[in-house]
N, C-alpha and C positions, 0 to 999 in steps of 0.2 A: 183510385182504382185499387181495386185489392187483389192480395199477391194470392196467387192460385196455391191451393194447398197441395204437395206431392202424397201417394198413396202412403200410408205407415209401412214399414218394413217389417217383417215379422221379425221375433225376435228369434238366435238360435236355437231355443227348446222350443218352438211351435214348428217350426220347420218339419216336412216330413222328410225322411232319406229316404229316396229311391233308389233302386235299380231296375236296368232294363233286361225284359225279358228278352237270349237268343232268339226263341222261337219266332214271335209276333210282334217283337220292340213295344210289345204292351212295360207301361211302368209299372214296378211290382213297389206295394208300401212294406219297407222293411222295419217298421213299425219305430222300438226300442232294438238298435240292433245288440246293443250289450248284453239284456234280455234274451233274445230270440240265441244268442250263442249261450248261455248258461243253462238255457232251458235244453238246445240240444247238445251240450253235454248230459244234464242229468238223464235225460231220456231220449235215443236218437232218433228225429222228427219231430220230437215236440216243438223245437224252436218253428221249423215249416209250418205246423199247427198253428200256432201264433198269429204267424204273419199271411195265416191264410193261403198259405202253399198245401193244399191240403195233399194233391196227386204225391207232390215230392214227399210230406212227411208220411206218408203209408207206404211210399217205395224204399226211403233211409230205415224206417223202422223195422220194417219185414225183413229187408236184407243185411240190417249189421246184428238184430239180436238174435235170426237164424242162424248165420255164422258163430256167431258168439257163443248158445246154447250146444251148436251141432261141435262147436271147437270143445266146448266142457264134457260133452256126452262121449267124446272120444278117446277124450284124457282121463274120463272117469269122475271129473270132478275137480282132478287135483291137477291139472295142466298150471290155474288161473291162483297164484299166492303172494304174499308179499312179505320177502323177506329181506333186512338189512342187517345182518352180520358182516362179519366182516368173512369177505373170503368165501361167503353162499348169498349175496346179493339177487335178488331177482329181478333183474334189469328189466327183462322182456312184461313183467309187472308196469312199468312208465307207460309202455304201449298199451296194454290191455287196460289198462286205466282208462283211456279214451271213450269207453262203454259207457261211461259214468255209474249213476245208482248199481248196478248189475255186477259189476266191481269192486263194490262198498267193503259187501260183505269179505272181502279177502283182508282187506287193513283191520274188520273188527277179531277174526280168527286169529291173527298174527299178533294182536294188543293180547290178545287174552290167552295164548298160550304160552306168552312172555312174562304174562303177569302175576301178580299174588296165586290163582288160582291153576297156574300152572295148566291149562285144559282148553281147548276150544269150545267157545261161547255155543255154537250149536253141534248135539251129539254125533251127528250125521259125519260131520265132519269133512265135507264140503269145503274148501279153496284152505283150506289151514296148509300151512307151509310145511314142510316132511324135517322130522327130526333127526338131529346130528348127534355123532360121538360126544357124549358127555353132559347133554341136555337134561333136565330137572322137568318131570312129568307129573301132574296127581299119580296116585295111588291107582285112582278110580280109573283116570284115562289109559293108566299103563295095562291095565285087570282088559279094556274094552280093548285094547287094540291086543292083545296077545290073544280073546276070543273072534276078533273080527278078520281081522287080517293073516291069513295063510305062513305068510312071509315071515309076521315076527314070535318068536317065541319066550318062556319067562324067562328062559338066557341071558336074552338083549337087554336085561336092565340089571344093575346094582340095586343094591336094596339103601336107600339114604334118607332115614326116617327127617319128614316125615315125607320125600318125597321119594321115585323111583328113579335111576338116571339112566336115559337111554345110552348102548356103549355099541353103536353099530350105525350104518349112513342107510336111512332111511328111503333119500332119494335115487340112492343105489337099486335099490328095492322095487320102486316105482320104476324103473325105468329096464330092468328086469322083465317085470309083470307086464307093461304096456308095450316095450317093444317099440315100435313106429311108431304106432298110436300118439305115443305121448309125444312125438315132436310134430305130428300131424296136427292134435289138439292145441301145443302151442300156435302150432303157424294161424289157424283157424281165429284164435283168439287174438292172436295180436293184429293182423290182419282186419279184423272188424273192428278194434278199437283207434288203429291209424286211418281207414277210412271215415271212421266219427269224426276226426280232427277233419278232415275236408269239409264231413258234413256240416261242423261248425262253422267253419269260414264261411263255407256259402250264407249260414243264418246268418251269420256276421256284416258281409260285405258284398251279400245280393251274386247272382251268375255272373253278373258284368259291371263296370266299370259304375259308378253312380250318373246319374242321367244329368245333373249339373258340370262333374267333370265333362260328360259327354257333348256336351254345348259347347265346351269354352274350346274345347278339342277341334269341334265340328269350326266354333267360331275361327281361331288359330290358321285352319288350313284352307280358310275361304280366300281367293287371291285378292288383292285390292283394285279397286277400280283402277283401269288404264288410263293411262294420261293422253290428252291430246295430241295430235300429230304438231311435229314441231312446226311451228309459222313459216 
């Protein structure tokens, strides 16, 4: 007689990971969860997108880059920069990082007024980081900000061919000008970017616990059959 075949076992990359919904204990498929968190870093909700959460990723999306946009629109722009000197760090930047892509642009402003070309990469000048006593500017950018900006004059700069060097605290300035504003804009943006780190985790690891933990759990605190009454 022949031995009876057991079902194949899938293997672990066929497996789906679930979790269980609060609401209705429906099982949600969290697809690739590695995935579904990278995506909602890049953009917050697309991992929900993904994974076919769709209600969730139009609620994440609406309300962290509302915040986020309403946080830059109050700071003017400049609440949201990244800078690593020593001594003018912009910490609260780790947090507003959490936005993802929407963020980007502060690390490409901060490369490029560091770099050979002394100037931020878009004219607008948008999340670029505020300049310090003693800093090396273009020409060009020092000419724009002593037309655009109220605050600085052709005072503030030395002349050190071939560049300009700012000699006054820039974020001084900013924070002059905006007043509240500017810690309001912070709060707003960092604030949207530490709620993205939730909204990741959820892509990540589902509302609740995974549905196979939830068995073995369920299993665990099943009591064991009673024994017989003694003879």
């Amino acid at each position: 007689m022949g031995k009876r075949s057991s079902p194949a076992t899938p293997s672990p990359t066929q497996r789906r990971i679930v979790a269980i919904s609060p609401d209705d204990g429906a099982a949600i498929d969290l697809k690739q969860p590695e995935l579904a968190a990278l995506l909602a870093w890049l953009v917050p909700g697309l991992g929900h997108f993904y994974q076919g959460r769709t209600r969730k990723g139009v609620l994440f999306m609406t309300v962290v880059l509302t915040t986020f946009v309403l946080g830059l629109w109050l700071g003017n722009g400049r609440v949201v920069y990244a800078s690593w000197r020593q001594g003018e760090t912009r910490w609260w930047f780790v947090c507003q990082a959490g936005v993802g892509v929407a963020a980007v642009p502060a690390v490409i402003q901060s490369m490029a007024i560091n770099g050979p070309s002394r100037e931020p990469f878009w004219r607008a000048g948008w999340m670029t980081p505020p300049l310090v006593d003693g800093q090396l500017v273009s020409r060009r950018y020092a000419e724009r900000l002593i037309q655009n900006d109220p605050y600085i004059v052709a005072d503030d700069f030395w002349d050190r061919p071939p560049y300009k060097q700012f000699r006054a605290d820039q974020l001084s300035m900013w924070h002059h000008e905006l007043g509240r504003f500017f810690e309001l804009g912070t709060l707003y943006t960092v604030l949207a970017g530490m709620f993205n780190m939730l909204i990741i985790y959820d892509a990540w690891a589902g509302p609740m616990r995974t549905a196979e933990r939830e068995k073995h759990l369920a299993e665990d605190e099943t009591p064991s059959p009673a024994t017989g009454a003694d003879g």
